[in-house]
N, CA, C and O atoms as a GROMACS GRO file, in nm:
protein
  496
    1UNK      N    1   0.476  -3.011  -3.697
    1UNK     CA    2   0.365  -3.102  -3.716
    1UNK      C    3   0.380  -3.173  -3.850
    1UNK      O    4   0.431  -3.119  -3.948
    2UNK      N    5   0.317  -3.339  -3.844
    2UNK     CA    6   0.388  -3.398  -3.947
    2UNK      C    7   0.266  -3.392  -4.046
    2UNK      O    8   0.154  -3.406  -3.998
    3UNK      N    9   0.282  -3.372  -4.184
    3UNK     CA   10   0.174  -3.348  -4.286
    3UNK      C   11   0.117  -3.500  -4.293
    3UNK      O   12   0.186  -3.598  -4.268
    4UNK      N   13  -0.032  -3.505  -4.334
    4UNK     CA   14  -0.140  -3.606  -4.337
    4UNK      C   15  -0.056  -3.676  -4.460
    4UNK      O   16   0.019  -3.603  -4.526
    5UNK      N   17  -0.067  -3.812  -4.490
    5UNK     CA   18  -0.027  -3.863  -4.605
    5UNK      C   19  -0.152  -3.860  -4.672
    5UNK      O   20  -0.247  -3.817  -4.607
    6UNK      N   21  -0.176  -3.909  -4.828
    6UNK     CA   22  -0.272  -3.872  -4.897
    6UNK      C   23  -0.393  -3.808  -4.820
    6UNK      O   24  -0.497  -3.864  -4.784
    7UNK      N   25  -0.357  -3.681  -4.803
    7UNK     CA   26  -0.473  -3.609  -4.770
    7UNK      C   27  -0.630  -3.578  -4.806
    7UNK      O   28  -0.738  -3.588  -4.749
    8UNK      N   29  -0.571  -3.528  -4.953
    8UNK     CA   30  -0.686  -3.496  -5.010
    8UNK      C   31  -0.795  -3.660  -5.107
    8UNK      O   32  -0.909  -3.680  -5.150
    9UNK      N   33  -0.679  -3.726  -5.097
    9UNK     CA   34  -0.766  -3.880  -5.132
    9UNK      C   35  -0.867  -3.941  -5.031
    9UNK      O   36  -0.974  -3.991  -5.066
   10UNK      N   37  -0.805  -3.929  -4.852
   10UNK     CA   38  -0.853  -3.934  -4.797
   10UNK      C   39  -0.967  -3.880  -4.718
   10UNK      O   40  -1.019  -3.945  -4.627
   11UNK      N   41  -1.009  -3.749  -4.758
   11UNK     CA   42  -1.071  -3.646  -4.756
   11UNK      C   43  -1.188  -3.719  -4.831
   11UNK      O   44  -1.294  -3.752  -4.779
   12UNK      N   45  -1.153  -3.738  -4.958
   12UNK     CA   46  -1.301  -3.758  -5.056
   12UNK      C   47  -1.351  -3.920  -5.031
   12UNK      O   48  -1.449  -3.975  -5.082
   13UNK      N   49  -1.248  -3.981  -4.932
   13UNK     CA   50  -1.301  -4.159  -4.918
   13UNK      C   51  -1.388  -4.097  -4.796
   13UNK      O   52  -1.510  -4.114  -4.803
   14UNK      N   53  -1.336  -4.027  -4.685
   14UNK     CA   54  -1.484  -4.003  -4.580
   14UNK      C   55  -1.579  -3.928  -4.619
   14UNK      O   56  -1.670  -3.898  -4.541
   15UNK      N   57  -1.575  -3.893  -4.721
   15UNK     CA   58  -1.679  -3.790  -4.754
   15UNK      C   59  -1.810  -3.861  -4.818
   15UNK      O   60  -1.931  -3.836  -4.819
   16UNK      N   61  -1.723  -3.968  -4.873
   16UNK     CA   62  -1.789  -4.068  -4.897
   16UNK      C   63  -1.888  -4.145  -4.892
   16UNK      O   64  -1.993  -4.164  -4.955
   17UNK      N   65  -1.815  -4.202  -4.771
   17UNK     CA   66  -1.872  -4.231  -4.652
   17UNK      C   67  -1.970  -4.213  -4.580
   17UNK      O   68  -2.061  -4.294  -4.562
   18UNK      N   69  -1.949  -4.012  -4.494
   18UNK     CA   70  -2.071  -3.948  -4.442
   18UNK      C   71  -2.163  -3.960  -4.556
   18UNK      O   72  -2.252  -4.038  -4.521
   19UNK      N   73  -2.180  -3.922  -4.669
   19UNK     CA   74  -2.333  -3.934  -4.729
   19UNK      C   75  -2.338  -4.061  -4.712
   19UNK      O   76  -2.451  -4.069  -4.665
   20UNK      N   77  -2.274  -4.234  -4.719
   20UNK     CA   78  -2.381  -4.319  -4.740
   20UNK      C   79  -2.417  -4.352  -4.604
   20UNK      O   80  -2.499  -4.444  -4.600
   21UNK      N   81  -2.374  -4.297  -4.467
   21UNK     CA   82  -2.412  -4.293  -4.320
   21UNK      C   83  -2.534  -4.185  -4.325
   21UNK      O   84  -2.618  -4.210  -4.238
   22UNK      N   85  -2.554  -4.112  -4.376
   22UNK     CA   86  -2.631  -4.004  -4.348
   22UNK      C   87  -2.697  -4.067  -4.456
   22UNK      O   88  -2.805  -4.010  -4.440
   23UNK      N   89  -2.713  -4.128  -4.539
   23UNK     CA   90  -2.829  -4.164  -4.638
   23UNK      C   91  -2.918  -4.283  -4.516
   23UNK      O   92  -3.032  -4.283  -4.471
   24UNK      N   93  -2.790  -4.379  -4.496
   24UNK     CA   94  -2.857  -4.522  -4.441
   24UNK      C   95  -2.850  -4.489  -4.296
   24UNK      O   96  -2.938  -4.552  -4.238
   25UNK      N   97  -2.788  -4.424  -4.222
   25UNK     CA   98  -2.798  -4.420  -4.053
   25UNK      C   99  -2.738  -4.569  -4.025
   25UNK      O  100  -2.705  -4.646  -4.115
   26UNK      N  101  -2.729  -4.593  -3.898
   26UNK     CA  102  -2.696  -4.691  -3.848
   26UNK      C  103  -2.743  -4.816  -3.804
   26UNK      O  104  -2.790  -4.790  -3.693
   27UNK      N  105  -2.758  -4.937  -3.826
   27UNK     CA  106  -2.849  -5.028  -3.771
   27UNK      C  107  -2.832  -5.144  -3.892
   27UNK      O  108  -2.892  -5.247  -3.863
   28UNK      N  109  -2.779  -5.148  -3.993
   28UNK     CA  110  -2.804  -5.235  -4.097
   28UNK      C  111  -2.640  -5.342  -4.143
   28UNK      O  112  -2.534  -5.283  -4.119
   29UNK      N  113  -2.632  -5.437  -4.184
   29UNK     CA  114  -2.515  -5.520  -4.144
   29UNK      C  115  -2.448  -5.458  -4.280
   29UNK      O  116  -2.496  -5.398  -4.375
   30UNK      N  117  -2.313  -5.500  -4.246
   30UNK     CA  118  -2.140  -5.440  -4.244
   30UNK      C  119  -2.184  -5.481  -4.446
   30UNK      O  120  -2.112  -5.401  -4.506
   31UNK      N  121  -2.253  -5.552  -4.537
   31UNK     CA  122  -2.269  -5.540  -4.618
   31UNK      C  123  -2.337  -5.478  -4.719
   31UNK      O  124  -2.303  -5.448  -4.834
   32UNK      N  125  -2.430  -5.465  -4.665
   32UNK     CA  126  -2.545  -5.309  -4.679
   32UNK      C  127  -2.432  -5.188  -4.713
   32UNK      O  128  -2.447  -5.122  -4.816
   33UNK      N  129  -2.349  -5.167  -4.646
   33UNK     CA  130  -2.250  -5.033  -4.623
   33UNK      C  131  -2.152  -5.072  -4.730
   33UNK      O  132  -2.120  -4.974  -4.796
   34UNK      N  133  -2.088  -5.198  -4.775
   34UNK     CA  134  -2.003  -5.209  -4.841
   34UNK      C  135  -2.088  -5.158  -4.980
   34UNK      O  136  -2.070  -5.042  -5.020
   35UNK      N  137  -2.169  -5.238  -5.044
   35UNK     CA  138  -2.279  -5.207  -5.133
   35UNK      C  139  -2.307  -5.079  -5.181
   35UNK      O  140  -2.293  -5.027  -5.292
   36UNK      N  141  -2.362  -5.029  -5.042
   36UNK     CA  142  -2.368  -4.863  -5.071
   36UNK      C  143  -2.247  -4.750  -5.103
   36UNK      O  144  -2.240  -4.663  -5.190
   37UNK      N  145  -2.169  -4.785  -5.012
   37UNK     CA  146  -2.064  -4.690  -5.062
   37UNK      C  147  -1.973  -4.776  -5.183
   37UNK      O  148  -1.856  -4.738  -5.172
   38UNK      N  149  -1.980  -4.821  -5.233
   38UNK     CA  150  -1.898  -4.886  -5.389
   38UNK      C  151  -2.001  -4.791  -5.495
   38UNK      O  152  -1.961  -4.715  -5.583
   39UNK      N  153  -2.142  -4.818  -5.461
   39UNK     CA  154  -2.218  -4.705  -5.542
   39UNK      C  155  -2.176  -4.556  -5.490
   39UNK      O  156  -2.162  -4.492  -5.594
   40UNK      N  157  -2.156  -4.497  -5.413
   40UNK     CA  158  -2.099  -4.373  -5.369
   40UNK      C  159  -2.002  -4.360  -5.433
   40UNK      O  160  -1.987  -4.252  -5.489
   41UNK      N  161  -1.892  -4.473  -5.449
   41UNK     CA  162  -1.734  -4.420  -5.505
   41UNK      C  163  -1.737  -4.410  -5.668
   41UNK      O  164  -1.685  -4.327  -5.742
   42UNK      N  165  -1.822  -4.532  -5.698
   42UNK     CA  166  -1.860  -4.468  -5.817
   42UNK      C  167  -1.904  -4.316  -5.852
   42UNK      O  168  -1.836  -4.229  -5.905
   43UNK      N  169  -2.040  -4.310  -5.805
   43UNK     CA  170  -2.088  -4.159  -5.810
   43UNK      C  171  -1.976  -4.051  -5.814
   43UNK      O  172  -1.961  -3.978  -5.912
   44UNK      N  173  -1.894  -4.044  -5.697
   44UNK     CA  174  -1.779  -4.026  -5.690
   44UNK      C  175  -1.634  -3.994  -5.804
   44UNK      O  176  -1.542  -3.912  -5.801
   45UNK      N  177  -1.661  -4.075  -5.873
   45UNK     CA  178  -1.534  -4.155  -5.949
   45UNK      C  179  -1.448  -4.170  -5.879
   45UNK      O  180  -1.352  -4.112  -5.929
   46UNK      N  181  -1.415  -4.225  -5.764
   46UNK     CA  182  -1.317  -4.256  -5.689
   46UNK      C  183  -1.255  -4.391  -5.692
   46UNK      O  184  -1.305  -4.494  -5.647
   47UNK      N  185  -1.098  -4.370  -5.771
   47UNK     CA  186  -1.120  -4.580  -5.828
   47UNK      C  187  -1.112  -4.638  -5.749
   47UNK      O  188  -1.085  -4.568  -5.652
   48UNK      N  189  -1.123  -4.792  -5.711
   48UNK     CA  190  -1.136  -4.860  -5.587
   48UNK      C  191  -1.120  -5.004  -5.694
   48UNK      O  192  -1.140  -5.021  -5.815
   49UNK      N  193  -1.084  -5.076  -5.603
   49UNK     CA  194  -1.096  -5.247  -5.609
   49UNK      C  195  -1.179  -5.328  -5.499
   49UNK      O  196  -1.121  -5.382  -5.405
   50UNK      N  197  -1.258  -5.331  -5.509
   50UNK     CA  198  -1.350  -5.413  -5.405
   50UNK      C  199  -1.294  -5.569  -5.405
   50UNK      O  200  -1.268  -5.649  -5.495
   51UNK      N  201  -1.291  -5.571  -5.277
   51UNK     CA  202  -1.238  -5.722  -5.212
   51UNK      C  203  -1.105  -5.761  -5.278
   51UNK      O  204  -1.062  -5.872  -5.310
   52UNK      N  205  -1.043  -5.620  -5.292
   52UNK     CA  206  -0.876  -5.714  -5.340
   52UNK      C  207  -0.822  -5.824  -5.245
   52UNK      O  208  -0.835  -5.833  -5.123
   53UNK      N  209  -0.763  -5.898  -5.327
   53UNK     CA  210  -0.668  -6.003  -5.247
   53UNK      C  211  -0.511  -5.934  -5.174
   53UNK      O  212  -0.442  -5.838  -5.210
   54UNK      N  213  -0.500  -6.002  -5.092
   54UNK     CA  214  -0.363  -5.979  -5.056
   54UNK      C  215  -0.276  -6.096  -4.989
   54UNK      O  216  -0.274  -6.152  -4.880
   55UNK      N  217  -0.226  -6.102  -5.071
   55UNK     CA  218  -0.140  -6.250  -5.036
   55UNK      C  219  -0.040  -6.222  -4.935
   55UNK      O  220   0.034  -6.124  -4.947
   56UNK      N  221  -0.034  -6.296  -4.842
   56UNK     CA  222   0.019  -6.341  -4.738
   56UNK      C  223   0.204  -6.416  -4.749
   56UNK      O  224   0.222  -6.534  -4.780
   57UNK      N  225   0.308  -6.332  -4.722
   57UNK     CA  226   0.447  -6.420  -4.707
   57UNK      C  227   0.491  -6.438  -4.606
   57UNK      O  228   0.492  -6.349  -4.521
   58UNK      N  229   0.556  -6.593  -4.574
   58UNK     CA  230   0.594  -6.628  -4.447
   58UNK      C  231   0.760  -6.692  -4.490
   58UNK      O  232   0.787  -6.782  -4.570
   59UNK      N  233   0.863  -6.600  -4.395
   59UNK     CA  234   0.980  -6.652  -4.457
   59UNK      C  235   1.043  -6.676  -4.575
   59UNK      O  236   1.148  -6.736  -4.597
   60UNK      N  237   0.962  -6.621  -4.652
   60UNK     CA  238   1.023  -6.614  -4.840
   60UNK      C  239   0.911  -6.703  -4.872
   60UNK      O  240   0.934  -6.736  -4.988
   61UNK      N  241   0.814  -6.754  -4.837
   61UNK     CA  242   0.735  -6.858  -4.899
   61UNK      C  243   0.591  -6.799  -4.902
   61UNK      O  244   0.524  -6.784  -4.800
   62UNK      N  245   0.554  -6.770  -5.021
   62UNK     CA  246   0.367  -6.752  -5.011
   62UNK      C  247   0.308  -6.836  -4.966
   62UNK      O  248   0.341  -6.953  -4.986
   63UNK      N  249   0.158  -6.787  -4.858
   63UNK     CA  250   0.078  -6.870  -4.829
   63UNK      C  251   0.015  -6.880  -4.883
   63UNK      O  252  -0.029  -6.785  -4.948
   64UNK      N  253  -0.035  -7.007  -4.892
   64UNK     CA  254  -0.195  -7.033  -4.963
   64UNK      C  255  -0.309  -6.962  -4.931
   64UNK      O  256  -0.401  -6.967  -5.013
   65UNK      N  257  -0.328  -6.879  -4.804
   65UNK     CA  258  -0.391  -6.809  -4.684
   65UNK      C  259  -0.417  -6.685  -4.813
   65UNK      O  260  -0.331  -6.676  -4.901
   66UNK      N  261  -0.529  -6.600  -4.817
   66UNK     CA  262  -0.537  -6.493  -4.871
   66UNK      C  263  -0.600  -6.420  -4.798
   66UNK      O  264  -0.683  -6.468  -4.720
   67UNK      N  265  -0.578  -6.289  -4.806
   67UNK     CA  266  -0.725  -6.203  -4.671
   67UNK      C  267  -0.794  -6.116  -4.826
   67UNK      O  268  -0.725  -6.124  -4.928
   68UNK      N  269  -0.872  -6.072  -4.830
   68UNK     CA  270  -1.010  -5.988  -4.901
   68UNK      C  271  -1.003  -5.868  -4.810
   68UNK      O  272  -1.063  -5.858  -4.703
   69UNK      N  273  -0.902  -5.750  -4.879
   69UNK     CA  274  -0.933  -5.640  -4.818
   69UNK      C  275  -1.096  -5.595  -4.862
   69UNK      O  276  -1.129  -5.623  -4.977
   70UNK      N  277  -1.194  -5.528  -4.774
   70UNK     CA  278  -1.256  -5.431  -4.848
   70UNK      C  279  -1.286  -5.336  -4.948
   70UNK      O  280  -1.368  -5.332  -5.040
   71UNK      N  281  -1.198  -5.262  -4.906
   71UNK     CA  282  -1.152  -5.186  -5.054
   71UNK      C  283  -1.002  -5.154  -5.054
   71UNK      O  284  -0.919  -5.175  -4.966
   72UNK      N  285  -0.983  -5.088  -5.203
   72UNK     CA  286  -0.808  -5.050  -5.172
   72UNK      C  287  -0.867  -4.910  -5.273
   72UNK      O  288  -0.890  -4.936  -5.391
   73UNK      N  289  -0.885  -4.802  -5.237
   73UNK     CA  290  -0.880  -4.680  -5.304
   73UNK      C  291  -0.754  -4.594  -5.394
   73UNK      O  292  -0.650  -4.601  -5.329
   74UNK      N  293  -0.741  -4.540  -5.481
   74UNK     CA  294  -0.631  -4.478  -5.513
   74UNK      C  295  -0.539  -4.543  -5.588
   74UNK      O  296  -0.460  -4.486  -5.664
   75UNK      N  297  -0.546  -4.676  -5.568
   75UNK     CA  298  -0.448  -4.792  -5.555
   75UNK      C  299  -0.350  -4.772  -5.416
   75UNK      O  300  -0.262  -4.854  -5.394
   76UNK      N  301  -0.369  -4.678  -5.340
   76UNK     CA  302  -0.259  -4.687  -5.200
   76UNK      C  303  -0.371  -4.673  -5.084
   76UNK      O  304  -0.321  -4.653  -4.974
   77UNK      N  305  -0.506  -4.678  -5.087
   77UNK     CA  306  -0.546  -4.686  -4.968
   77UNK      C  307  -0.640  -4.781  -4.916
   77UNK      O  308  -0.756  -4.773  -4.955
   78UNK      N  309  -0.596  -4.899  -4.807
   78UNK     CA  310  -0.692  -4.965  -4.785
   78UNK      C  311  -0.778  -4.950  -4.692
   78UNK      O  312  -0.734  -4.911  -4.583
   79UNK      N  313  -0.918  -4.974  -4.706
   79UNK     CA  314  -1.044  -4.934  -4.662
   79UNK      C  315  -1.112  -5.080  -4.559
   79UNK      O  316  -1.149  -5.187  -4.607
   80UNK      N  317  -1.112  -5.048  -4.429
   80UNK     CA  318  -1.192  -5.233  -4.400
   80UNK      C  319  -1.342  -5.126  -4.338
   80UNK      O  320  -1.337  -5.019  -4.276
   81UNK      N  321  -1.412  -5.170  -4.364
   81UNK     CA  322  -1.550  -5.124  -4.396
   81UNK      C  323  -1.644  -5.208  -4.208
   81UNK      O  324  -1.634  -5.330  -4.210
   82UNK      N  325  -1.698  -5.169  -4.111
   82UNK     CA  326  -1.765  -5.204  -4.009
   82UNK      C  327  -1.906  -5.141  -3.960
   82UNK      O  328  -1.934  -5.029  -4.003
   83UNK      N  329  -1.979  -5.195  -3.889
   83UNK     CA  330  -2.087  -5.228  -3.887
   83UNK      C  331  -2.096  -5.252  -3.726
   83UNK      O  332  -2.185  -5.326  -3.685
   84UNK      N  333  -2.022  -5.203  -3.651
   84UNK     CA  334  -2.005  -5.262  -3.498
   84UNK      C  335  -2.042  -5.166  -3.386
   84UNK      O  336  -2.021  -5.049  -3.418
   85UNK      N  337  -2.078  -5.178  -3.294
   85UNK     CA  338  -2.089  -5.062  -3.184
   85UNK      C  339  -1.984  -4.998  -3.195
   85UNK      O  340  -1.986  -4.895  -3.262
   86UNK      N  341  -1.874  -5.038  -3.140
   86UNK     CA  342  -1.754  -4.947  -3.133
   86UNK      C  343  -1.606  -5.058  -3.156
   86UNK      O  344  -1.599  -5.177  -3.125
   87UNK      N  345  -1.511  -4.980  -3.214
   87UNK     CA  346  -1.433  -5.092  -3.278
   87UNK      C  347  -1.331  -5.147  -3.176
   87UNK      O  348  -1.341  -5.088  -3.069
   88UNK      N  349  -1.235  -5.244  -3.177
   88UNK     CA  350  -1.223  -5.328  -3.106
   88UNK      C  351  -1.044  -5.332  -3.137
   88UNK      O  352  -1.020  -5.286  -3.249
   89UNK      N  353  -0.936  -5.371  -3.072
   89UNK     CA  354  -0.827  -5.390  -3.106
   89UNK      C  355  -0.807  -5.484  -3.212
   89UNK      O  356  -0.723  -5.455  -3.297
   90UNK      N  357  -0.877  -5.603  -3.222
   90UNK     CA  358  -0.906  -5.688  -3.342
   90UNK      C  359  -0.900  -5.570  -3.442
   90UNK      O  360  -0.796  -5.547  -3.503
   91UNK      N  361  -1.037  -5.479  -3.464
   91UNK     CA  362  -1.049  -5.429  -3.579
   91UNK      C  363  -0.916  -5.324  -3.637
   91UNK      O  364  -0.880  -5.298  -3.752
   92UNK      N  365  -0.882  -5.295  -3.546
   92UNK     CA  366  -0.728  -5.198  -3.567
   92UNK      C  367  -0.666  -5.322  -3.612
   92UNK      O  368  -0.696  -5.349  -3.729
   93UNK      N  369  -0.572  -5.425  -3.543
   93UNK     CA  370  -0.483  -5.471  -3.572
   93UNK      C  371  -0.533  -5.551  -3.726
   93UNK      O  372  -0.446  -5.623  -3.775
   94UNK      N  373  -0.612  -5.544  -3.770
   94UNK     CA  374  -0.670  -5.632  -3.882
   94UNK      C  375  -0.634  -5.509  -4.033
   94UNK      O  376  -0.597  -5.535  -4.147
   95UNK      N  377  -0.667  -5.372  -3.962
   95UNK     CA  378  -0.630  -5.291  -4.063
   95UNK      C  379  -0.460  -5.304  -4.068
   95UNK      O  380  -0.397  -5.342  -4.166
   96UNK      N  381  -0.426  -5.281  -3.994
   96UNK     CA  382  -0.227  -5.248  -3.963
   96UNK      C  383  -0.163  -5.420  -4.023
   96UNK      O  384  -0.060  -5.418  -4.090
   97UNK      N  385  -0.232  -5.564  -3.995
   97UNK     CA  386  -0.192  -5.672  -4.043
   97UNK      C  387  -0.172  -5.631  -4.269
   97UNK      O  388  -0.078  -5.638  -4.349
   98UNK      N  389  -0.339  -5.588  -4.280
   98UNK     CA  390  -0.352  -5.507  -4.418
   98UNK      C  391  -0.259  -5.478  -4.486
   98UNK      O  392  -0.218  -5.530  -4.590
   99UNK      N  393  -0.215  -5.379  -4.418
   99UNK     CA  394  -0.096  -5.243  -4.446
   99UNK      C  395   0.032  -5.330  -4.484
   99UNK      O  396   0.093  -5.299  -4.587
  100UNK      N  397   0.072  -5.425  -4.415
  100UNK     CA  398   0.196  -5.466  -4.344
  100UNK      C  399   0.215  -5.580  -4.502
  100UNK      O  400   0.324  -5.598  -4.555
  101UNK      N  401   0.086  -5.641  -4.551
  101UNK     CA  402   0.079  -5.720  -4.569
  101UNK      C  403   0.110  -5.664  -4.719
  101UNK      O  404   0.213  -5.699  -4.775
  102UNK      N  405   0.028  -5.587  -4.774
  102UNK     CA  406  -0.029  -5.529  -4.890
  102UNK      C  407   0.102  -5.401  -4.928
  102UNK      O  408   0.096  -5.334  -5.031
  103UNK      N  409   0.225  -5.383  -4.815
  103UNK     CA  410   0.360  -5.263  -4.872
  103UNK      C  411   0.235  -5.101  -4.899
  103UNK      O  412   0.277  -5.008  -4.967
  104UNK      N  413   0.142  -5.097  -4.859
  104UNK     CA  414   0.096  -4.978  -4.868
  104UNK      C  415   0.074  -4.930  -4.740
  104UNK      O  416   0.052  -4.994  -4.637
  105UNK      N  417   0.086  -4.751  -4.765
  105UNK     CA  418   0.093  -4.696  -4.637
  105UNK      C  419  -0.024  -4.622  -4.567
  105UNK      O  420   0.018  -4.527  -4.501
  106UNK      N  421  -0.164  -4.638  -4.562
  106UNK     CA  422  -0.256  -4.542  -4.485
  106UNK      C  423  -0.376  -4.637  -4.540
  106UNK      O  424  -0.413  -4.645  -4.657
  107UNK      N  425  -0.421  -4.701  -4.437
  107UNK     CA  426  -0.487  -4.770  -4.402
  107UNK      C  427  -0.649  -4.684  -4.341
  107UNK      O  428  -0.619  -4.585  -4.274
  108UNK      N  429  -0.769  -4.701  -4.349
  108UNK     CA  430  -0.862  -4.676  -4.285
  108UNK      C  431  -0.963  -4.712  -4.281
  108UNK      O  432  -1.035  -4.747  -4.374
  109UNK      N  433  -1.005  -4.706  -4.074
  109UNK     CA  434  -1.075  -4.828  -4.087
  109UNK      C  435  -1.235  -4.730  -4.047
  109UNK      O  436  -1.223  -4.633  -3.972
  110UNK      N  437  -1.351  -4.759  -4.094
  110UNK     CA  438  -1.488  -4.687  -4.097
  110UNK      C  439  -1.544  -4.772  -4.030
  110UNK      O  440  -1.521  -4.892  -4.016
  111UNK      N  441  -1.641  -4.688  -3.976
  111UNK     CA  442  -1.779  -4.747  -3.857
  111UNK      C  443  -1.916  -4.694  -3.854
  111UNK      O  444  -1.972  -4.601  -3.796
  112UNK      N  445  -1.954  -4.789  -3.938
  112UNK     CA  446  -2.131  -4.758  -3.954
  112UNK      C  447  -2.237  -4.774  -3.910
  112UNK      O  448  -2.346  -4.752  -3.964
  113UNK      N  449  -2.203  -4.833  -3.754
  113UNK     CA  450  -2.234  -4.910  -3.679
  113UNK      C  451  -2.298  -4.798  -3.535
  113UNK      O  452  -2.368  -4.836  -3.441
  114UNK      N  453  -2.259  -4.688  -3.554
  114UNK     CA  454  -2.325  -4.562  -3.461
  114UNK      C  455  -2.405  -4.450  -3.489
  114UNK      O  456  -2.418  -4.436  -3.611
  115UNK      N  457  -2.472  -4.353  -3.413
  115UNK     CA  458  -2.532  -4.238  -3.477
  115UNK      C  459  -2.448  -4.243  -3.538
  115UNK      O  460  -2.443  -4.333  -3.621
  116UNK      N  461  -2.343  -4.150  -3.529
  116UNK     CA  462  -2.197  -4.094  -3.597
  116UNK      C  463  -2.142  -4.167  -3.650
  116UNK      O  464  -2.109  -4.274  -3.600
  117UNK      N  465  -2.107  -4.119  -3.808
  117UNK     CA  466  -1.990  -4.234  -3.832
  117UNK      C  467  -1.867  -4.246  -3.788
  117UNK      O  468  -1.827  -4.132  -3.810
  118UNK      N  469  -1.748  -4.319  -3.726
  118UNK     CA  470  -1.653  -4.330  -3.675
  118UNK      C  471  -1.540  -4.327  -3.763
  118UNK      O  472  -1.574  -4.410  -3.847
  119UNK      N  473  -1.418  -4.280  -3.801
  119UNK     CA  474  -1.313  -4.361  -3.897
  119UNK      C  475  -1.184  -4.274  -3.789
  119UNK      O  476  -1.170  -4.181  -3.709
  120UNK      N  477  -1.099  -4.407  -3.872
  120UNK     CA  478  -0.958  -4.410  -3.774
  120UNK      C  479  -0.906  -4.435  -3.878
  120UNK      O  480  -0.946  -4.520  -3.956
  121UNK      N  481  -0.740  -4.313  -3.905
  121UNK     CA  482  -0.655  -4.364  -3.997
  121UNK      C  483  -0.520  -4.442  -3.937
  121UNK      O  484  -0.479  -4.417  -3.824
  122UNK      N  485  -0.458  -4.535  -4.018
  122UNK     CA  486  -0.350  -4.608  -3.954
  122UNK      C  487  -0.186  -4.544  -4.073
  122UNK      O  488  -0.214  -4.491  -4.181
  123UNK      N  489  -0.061  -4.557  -4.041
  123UNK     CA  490  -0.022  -4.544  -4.070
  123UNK      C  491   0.089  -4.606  -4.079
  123UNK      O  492   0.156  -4.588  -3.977
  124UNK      N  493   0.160  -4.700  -4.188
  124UNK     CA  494   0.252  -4.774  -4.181
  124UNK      C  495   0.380  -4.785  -4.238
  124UNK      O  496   0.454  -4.878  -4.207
   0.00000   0.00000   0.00000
């Protein structure tokens, strides 16, 4: 069996998480949650960059195109933060585009959007 990559980083980003789901429950939009848990990671001390950039290369040439990850934890983990019934191949392939984009490897994507909170890790 193959060992978790940052385990224990990833451990304390859902943990995160469950308290600001179990503080706020479900029902409130995908920015409410970003908000709250940036105050969590603080609380936390868990470092993070909210809305890093990640520039985009096509054929040796940068795009002008930028995407706004959610968060990037650790400096190696990016976080896309949701608010949805249940997530969607969009929302996967948007984390794994992330990954691909950004040379970092463990991607995860959260869902605040149910009783339960949802998270899916990606790996690239």
């Amino acid at each position: 069996m193959s060992q978790l990559i940052f385990r224990q980083e990833s451990y304390a980003i859902i943990g995160a998480a469950m308290k600001v789901h179990n503080e706020l429950g479900c029902g409130f939009i995908e920015s409410v949650y970003q908000e709250a848990f940036e105050i969590e990671l603080n609380l936390r001390q868990i470092p993070f960059i909210r809305e890093a950039p990640l520039l985009i290369n096509y054929r040796g040439q940068r795009l002008n195109k930028e995407f706004r990850v959610d968060f990037i934890c650790y400096n190696k983990i990016i976080l896309e933060l949701k608010a949805v019934q249940e997530f969607s191949n969009i929302h996967q392939a948007q984390v794994l585009n992330y990954l691909k984009a950004s040379d970092l490897s463990l991607g995860l994507l959260i869902n605040f959007g149910n009783t339960e909170l949802e998270t899916q890790r990606f790996v690239y």
